[in-house]
mmCIF file of the N, C-alpha and C atoms, coordinates in Angstrom:
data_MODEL
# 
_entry.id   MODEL 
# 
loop_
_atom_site.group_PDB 
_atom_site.id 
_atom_site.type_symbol 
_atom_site.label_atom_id 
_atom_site.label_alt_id 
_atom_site.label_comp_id 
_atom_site.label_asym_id 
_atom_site.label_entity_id 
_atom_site.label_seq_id 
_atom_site.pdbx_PDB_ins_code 
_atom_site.Cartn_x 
_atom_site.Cartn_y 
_atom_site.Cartn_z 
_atom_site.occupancy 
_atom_site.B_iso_or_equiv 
_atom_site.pdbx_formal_charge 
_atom_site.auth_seq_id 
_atom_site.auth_comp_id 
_atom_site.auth_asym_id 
_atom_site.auth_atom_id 
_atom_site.pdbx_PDB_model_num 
ATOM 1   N N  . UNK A 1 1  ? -113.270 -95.109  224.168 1.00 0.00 ? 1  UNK A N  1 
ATOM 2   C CA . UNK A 1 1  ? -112.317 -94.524  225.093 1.00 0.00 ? 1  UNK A CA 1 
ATOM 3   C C  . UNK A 1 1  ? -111.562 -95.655  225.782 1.00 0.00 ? 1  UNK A C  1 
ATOM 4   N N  . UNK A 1 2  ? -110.082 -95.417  225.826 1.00 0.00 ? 2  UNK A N  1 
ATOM 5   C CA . UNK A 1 2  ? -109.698 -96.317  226.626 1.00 0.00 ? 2  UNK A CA 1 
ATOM 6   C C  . UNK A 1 2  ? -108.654 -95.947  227.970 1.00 0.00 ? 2  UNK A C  1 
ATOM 7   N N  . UNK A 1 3  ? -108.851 -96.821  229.116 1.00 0.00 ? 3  UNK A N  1 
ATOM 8   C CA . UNK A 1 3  ? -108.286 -96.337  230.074 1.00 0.00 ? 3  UNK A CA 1 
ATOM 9   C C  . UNK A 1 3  ? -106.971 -97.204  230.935 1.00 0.00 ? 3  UNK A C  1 
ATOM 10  N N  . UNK A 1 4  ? -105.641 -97.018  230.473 1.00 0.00 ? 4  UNK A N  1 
ATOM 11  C CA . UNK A 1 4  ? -104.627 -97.449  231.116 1.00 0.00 ? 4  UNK A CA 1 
ATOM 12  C C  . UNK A 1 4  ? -104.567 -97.735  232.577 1.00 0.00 ? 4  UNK A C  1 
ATOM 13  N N  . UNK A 1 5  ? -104.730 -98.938  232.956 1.00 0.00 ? 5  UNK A N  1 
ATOM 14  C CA . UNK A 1 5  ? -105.144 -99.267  234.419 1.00 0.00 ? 5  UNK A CA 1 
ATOM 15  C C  . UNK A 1 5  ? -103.201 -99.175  234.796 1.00 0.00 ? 5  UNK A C  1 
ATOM 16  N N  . UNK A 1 6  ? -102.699 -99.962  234.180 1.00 0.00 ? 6  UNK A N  1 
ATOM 17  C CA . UNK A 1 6  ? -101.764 -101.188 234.777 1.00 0.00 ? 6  UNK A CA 1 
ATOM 18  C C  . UNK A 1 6  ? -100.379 -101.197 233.463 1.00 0.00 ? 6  UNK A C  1 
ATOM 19  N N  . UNK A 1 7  ? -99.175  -100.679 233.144 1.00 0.00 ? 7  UNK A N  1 
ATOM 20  C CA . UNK A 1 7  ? -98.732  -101.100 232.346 1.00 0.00 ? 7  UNK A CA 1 
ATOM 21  C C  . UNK A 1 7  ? -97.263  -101.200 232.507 1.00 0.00 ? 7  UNK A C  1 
ATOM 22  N N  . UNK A 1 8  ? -96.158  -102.102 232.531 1.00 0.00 ? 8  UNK A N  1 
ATOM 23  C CA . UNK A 1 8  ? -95.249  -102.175 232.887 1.00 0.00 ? 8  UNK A CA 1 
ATOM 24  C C  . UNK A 1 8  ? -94.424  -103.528 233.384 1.00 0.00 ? 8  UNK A C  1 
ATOM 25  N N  . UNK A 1 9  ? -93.525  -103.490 233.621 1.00 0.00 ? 9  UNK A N  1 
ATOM 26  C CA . UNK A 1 9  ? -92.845  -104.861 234.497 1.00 0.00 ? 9  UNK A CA 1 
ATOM 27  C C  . UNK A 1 9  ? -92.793  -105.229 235.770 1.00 0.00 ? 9  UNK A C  1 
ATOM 28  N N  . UNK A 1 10 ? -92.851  -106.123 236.784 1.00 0.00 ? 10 UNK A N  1 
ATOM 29  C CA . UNK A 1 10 ? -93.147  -105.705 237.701 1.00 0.00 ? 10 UNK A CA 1 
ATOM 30  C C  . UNK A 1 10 ? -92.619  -106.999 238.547 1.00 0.00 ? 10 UNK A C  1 
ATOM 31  N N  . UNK A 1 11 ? -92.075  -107.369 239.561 1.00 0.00 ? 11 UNK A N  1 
ATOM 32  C CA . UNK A 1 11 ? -91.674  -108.499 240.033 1.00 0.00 ? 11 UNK A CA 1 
ATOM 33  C C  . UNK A 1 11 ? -92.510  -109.168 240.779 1.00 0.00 ? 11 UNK A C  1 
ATOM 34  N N  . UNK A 1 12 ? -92.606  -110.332 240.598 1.00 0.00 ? 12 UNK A N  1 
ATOM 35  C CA . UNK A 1 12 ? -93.744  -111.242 241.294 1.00 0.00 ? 12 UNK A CA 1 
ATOM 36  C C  . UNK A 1 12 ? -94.640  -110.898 242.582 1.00 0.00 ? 12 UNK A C  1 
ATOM 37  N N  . UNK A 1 13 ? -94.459  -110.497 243.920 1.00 0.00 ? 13 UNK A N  1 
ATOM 38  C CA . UNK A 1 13 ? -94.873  -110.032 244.492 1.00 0.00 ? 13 UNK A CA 1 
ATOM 39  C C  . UNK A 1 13 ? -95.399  -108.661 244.405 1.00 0.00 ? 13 UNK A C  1 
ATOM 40  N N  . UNK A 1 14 ? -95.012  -107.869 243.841 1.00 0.00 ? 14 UNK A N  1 
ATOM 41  C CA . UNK A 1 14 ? -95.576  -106.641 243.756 1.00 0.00 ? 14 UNK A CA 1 
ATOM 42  C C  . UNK A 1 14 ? -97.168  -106.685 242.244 1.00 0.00 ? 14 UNK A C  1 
ATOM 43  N N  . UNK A 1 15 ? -96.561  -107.764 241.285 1.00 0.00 ? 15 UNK A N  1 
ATOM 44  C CA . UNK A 1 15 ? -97.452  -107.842 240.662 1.00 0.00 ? 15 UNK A CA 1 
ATOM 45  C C  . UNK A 1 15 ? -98.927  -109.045 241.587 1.00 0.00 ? 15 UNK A C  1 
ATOM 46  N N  . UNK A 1 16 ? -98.628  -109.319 242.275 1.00 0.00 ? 16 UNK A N  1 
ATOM 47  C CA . UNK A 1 16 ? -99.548  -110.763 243.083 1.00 0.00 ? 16 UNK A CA 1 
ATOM 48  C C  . UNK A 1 16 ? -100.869 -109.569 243.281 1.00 0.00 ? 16 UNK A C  1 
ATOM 49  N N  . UNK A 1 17 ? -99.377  -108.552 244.490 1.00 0.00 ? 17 UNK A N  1 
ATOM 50  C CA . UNK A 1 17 ? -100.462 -107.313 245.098 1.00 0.00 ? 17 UNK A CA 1 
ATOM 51  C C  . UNK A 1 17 ? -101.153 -106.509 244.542 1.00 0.00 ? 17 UNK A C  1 
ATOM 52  N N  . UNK A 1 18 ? -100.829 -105.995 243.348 1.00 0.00 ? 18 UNK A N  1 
ATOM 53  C CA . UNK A 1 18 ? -101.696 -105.606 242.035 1.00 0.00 ? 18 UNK A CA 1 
ATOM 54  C C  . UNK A 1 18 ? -102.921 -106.113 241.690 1.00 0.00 ? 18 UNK A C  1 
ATOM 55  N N  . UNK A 1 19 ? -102.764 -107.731 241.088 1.00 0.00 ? 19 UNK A N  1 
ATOM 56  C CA . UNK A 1 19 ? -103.766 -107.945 240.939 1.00 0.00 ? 19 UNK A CA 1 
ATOM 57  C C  . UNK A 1 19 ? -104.620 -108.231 241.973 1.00 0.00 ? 19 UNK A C  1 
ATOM 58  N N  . UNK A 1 20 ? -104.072 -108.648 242.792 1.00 0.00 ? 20 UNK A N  1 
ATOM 59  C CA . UNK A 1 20 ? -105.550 -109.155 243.385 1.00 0.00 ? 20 UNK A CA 1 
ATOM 60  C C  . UNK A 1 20 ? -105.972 -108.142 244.079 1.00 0.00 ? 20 UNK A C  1 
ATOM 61  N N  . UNK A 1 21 ? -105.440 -106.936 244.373 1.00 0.00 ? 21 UNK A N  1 
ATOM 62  C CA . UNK A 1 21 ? -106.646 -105.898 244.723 1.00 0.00 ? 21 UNK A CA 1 
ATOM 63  C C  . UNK A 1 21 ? -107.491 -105.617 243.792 1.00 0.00 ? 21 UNK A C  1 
ATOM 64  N N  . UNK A 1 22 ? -106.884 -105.845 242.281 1.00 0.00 ? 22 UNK A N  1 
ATOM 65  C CA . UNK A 1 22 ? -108.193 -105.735 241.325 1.00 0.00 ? 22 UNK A CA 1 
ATOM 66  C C  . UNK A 1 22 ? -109.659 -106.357 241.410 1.00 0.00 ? 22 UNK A C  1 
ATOM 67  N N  . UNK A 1 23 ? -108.725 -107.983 241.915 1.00 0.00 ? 23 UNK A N  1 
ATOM 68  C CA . UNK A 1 23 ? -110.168 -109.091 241.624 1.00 0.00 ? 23 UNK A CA 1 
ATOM 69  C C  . UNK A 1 23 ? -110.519 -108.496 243.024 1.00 0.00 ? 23 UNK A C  1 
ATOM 70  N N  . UNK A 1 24 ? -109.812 -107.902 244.498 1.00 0.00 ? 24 UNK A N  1 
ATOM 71  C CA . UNK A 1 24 ? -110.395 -107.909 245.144 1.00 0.00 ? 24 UNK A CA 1 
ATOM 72  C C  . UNK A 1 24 ? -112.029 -106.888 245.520 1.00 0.00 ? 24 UNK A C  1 
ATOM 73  N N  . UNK A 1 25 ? -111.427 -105.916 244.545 1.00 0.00 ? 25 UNK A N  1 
ATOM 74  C CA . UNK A 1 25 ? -112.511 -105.196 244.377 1.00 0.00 ? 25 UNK A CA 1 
ATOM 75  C C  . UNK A 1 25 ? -113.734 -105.406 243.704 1.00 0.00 ? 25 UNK A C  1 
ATOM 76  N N  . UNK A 1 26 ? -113.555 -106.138 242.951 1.00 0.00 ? 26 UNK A N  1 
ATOM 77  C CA . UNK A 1 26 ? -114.463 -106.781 241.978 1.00 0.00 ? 26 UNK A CA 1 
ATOM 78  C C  . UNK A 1 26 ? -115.620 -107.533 242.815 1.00 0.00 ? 26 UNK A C  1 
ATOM 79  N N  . UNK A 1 27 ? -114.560 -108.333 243.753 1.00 0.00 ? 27 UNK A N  1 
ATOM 80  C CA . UNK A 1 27 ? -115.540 -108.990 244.765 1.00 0.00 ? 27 UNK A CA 1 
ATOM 81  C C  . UNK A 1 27 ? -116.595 -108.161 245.301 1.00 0.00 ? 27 UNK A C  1 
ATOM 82  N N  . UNK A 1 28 ? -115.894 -107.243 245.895 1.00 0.00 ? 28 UNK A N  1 
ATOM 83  C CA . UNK A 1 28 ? -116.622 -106.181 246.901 1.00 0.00 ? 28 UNK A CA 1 
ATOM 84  C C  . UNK A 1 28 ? -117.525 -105.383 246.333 1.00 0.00 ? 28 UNK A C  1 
ATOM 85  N N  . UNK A 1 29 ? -117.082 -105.418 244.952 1.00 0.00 ? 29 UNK A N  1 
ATOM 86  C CA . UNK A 1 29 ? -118.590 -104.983 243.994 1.00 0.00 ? 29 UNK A CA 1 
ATOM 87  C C  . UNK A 1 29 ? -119.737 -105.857 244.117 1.00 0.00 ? 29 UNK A C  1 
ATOM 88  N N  . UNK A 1 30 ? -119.475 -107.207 243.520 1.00 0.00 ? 30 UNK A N  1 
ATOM 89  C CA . UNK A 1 30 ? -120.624 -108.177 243.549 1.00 0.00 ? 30 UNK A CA 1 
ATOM 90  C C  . UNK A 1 30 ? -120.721 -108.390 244.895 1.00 0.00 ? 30 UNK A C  1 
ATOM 91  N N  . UNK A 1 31 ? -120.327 -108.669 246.004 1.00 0.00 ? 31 UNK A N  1 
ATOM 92  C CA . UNK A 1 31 ? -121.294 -108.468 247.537 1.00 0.00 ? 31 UNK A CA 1 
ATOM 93  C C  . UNK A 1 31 ? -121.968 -107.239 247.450 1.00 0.00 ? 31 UNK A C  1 
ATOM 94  N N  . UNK A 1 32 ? -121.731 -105.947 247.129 1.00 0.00 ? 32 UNK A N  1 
ATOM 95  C CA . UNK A 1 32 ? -122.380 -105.257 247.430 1.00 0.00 ? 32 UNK A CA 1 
ATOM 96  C C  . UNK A 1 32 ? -123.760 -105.145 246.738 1.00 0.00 ? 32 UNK A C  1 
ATOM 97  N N  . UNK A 1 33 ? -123.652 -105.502 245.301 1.00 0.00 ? 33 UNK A N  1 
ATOM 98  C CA . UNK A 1 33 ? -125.161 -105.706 244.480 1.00 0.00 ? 33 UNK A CA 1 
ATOM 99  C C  . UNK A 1 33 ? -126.049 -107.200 245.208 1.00 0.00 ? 33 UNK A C  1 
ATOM 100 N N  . UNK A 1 34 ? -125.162 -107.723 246.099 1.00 0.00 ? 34 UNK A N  1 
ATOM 101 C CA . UNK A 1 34 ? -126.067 -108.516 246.139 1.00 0.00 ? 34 UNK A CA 1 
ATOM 102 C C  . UNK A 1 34 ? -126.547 -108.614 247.563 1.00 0.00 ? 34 UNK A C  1 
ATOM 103 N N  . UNK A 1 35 ? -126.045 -107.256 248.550 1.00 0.00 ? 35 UNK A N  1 
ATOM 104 C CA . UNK A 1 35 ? -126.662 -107.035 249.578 1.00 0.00 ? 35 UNK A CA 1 
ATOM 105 C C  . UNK A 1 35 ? -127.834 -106.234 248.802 1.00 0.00 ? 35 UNK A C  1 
ATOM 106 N N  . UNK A 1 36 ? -128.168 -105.517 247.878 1.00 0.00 ? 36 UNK A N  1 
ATOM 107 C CA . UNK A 1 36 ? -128.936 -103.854 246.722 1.00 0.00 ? 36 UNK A CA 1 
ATOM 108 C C  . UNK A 1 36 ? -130.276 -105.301 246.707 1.00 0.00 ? 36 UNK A C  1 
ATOM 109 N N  . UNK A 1 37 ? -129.713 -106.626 246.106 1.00 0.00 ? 37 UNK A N  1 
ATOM 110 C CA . UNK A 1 37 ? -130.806 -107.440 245.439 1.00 0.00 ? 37 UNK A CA 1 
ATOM 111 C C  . UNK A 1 37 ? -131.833 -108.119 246.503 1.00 0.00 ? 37 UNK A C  1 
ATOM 112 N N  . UNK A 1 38 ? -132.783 -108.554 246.105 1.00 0.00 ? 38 UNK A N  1 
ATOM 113 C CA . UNK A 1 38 ? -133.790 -109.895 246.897 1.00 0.00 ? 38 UNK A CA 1 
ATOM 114 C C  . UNK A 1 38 ? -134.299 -110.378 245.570 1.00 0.00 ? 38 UNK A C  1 
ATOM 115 N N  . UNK A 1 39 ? -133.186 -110.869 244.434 1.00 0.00 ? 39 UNK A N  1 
ATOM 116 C CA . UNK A 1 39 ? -133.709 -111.839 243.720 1.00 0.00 ? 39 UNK A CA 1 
ATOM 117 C C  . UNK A 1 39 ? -132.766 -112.897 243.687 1.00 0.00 ? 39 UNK A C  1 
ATOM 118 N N  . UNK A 1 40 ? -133.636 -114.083 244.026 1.00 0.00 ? 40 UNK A N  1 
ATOM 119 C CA . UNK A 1 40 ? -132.758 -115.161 244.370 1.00 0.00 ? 40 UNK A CA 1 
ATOM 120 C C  . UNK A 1 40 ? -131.826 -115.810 243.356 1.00 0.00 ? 40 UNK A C  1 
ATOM 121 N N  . UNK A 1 41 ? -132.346 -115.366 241.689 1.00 0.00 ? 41 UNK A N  1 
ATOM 122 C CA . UNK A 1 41 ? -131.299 -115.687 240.389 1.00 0.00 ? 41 UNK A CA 1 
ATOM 123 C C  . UNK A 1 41 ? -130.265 -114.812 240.183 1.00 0.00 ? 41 UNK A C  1 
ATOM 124 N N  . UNK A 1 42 ? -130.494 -113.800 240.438 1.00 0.00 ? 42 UNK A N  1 
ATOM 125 C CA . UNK A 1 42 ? -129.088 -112.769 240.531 1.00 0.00 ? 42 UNK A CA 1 
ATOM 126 C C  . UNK A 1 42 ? -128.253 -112.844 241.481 1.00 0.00 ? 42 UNK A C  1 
ATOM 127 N N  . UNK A 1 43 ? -128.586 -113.268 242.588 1.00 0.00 ? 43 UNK A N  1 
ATOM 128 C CA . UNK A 1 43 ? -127.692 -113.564 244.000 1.00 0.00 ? 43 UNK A CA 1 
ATOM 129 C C  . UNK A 1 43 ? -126.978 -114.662 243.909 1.00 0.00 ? 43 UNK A C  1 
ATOM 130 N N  . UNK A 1 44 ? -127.692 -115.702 242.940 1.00 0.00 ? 44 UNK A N  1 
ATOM 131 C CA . UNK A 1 44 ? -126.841 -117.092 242.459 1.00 0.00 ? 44 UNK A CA 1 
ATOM 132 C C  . UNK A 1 44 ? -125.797 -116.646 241.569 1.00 0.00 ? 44 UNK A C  1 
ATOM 133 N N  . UNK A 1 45 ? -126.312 -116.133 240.762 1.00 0.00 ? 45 UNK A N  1 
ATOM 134 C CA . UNK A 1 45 ? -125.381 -115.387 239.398 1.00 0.00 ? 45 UNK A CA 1 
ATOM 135 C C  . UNK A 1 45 ? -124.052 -114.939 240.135 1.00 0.00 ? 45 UNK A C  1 
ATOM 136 N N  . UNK A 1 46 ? -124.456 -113.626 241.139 1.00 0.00 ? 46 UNK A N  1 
ATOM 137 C CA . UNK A 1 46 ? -123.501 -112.582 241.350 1.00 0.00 ? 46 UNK A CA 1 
ATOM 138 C C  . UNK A 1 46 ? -122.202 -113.505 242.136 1.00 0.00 ? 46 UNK A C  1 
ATOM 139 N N  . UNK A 1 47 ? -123.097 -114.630 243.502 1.00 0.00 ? 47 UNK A N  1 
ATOM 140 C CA . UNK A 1 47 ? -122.382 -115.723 244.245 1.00 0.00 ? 47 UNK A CA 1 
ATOM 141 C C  . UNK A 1 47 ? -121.204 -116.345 242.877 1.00 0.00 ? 47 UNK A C  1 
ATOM 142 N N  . UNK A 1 48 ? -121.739 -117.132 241.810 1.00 0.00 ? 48 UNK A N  1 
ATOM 143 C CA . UNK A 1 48 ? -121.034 -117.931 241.201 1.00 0.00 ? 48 UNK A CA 1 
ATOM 144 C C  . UNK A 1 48 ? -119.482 -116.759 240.331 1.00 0.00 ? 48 UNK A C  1 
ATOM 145 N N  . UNK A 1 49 ? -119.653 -115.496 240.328 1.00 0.00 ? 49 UNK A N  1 
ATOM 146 C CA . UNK A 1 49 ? -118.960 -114.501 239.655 1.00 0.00 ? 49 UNK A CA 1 
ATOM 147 C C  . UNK A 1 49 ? -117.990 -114.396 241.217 1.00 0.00 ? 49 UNK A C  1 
ATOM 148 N N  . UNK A 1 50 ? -118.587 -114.327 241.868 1.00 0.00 ? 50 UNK A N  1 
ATOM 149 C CA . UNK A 1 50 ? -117.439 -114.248 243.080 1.00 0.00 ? 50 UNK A CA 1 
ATOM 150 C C  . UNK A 1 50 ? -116.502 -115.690 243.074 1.00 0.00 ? 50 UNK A C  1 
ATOM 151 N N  . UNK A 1 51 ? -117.044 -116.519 243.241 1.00 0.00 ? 51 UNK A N  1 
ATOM 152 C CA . UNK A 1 51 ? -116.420 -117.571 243.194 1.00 0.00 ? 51 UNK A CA 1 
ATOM 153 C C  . UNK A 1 51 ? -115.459 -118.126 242.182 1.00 0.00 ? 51 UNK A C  1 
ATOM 154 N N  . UNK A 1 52 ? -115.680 -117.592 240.571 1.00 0.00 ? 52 UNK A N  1 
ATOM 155 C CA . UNK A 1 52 ? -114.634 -117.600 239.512 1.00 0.00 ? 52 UNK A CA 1 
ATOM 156 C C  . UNK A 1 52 ? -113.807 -116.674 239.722 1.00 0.00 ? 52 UNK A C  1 
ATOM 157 N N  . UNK A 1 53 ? -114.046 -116.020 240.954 1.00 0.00 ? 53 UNK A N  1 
ATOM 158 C CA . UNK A 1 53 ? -112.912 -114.638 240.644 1.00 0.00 ? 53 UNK A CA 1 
ATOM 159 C C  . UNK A 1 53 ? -111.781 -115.138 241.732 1.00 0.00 ? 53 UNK A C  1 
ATOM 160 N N  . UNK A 1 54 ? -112.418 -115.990 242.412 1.00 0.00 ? 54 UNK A N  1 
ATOM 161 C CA . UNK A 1 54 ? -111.705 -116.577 243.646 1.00 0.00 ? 54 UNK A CA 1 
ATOM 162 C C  . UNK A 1 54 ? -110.722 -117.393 243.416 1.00 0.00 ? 54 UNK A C  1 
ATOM 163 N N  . UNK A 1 55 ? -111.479 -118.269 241.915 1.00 0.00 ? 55 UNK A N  1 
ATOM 164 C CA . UNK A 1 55 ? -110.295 -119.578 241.791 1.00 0.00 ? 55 UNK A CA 1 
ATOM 165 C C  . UNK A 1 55 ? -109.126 -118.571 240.697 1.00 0.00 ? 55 UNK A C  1 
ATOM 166 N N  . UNK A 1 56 ? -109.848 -117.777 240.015 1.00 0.00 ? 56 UNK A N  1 
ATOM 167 C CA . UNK A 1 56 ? -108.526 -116.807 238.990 1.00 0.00 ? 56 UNK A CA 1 
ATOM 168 C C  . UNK A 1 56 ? -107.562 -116.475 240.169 1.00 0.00 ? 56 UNK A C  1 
ATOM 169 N N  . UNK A 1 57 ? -107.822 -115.749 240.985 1.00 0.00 ? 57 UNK A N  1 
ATOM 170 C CA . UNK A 1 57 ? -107.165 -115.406 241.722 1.00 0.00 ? 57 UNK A CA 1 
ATOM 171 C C  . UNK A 1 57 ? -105.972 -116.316 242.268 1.00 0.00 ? 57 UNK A C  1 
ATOM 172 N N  . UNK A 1 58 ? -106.840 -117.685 243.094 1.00 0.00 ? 58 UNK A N  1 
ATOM 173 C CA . UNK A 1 58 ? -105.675 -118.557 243.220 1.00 0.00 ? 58 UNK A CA 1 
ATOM 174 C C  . UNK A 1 58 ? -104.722 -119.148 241.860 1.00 0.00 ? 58 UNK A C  1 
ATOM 175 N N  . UNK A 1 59 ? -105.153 -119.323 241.165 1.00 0.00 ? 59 UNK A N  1 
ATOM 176 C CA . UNK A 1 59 ? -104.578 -119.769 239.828 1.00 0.00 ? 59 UNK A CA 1 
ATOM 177 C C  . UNK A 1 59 ? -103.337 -119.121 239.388 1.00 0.00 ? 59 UNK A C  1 
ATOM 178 N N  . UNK A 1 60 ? -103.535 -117.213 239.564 1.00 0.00 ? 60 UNK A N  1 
ATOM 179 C CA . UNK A 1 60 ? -102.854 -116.409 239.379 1.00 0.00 ? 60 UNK A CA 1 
ATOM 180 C C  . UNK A 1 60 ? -101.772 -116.597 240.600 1.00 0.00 ? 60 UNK A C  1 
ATOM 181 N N  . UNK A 1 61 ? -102.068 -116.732 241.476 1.00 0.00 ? 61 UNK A N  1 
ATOM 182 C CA . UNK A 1 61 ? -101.048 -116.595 242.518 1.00 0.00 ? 61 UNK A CA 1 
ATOM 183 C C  . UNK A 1 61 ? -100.238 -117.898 242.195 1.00 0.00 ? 61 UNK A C  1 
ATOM 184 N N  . UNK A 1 62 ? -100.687 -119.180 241.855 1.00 0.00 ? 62 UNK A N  1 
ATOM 185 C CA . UNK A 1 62 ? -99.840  -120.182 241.577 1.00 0.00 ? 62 UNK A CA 1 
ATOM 186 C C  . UNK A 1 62 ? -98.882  -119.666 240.525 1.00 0.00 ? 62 UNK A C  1 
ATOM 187 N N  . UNK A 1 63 ? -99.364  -119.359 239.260 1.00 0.00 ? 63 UNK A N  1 
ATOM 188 C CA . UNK A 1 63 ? -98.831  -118.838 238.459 1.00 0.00 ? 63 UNK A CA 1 
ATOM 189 C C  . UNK A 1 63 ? -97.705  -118.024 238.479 1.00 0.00 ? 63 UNK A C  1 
ATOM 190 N N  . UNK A 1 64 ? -98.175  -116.861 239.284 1.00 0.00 ? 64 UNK A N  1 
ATOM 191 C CA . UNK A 1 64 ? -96.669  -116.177 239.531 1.00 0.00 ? 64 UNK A CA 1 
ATOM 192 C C  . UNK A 1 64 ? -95.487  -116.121 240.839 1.00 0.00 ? 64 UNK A C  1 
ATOM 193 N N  . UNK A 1 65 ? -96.290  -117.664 241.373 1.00 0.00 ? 65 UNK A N  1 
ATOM 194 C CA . UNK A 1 65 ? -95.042  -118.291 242.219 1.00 0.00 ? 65 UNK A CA 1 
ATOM 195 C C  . UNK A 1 65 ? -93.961  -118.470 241.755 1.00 0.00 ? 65 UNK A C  1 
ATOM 196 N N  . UNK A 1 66 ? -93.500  -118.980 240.248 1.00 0.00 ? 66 UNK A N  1 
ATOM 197 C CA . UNK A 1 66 ? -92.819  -119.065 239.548 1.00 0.00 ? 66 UNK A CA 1 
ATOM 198 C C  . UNK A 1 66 ? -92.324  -118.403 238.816 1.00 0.00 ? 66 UNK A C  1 
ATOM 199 N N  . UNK A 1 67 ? -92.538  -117.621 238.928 1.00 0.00 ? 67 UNK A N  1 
ATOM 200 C CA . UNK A 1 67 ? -92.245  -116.465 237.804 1.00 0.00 ? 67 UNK A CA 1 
ATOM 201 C C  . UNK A 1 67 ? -91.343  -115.229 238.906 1.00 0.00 ? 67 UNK A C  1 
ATOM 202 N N  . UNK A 1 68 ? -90.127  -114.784 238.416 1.00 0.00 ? 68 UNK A N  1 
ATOM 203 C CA . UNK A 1 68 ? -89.450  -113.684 239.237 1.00 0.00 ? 68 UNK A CA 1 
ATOM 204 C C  . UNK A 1 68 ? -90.170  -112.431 238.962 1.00 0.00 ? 68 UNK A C  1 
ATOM 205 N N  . UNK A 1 69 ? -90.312  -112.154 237.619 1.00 0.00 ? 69 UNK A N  1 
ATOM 206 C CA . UNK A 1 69 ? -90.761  -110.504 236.413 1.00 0.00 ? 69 UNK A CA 1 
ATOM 207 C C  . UNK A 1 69 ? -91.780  -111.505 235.963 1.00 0.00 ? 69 UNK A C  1 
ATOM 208 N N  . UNK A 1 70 ? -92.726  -110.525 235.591 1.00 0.00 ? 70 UNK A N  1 
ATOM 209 C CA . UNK A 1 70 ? -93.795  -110.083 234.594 1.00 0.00 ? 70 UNK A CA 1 
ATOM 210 C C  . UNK A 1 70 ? -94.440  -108.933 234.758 1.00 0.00 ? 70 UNK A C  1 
ATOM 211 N N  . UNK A 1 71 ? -94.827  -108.970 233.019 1.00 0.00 ? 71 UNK A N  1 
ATOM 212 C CA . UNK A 1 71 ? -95.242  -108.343 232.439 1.00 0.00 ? 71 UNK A CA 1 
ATOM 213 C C  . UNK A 1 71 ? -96.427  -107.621 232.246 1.00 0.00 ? 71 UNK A C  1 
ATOM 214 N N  . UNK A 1 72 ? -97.154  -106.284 232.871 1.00 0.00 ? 72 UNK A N  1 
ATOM 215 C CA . UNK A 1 72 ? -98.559  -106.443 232.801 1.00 0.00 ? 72 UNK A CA 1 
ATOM 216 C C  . UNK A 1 72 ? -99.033  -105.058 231.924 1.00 0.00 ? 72 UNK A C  1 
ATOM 217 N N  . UNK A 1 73 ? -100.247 -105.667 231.383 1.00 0.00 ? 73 UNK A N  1 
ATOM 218 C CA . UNK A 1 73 ? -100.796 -104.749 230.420 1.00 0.00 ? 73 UNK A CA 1 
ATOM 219 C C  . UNK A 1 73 ? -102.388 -104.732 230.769 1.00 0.00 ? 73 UNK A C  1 
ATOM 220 N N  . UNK A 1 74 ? -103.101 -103.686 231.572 1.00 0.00 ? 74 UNK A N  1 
ATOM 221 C CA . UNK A 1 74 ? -104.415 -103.386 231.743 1.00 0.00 ? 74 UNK A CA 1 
ATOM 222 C C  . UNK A 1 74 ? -104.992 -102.418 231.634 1.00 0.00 ? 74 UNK A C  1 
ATOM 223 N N  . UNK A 1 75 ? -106.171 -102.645 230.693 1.00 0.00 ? 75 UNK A N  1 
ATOM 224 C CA . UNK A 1 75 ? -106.775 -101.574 230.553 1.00 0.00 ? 75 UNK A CA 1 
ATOM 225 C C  . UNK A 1 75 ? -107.819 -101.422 230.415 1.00 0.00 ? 75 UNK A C  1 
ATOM 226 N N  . UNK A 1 76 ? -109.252 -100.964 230.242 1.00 0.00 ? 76 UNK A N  1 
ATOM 227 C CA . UNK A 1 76 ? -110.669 -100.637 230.246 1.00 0.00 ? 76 UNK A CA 1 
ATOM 228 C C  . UNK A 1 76 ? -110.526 -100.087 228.834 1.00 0.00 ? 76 UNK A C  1 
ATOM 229 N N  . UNK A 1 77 ? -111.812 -100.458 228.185 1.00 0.00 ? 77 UNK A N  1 
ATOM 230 C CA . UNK A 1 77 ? -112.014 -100.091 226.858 1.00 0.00 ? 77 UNK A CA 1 
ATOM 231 C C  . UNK A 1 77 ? -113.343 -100.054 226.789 1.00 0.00 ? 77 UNK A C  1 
ATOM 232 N N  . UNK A 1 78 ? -114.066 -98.370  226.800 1.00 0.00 ? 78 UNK A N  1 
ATOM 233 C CA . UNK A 1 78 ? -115.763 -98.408  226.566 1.00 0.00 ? 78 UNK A CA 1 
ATOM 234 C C  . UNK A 1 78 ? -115.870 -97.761  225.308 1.00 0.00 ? 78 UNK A C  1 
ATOM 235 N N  . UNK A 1 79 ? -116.978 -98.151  224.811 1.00 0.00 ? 79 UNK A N  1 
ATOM 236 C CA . UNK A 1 79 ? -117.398 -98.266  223.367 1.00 0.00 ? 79 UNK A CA 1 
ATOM 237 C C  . UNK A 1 79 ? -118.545 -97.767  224.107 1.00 0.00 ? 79 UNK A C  1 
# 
């Protein structure tokens, strides 16, 4: 099954705000499993997944400093 998140053109700022409510949620997922946990390897795990989502994030925002339009295509795909 697949599920059309995101598809279209979109001008730099409006796409910034897009994504990063994505990663921002993402975050707010992994804090929340790792308020659920008391194992100290999954809390490292879940910590270091927050933290790659942090630098995508900035990366992305550098990225479409430059950029007027783009292009976005998102979607979920479960098997």
């Amino acid at each position: 099954m697949k599920v059309q998140l995101i598809q279209g053109e979109f001008n730099s700022p409006d796409a910034i705000q897009l994504i990063s409510n994505m990663i921002n949620l993402k975050i707010k997922y992994q804090e929340g499993q790792i308020e659920k946990n008391n194992n100290e390897e999954d809390i490292k795990y879940r910590e270091s997944k927050i933290k790659n989502l942090q630098n995508e994030l900035f990366e992305l925002r550098n990225f479409l400093s430059t950029k007027e339009n783009v292009k976005i295509d998102a979607s979920i795909n479960l098997e």
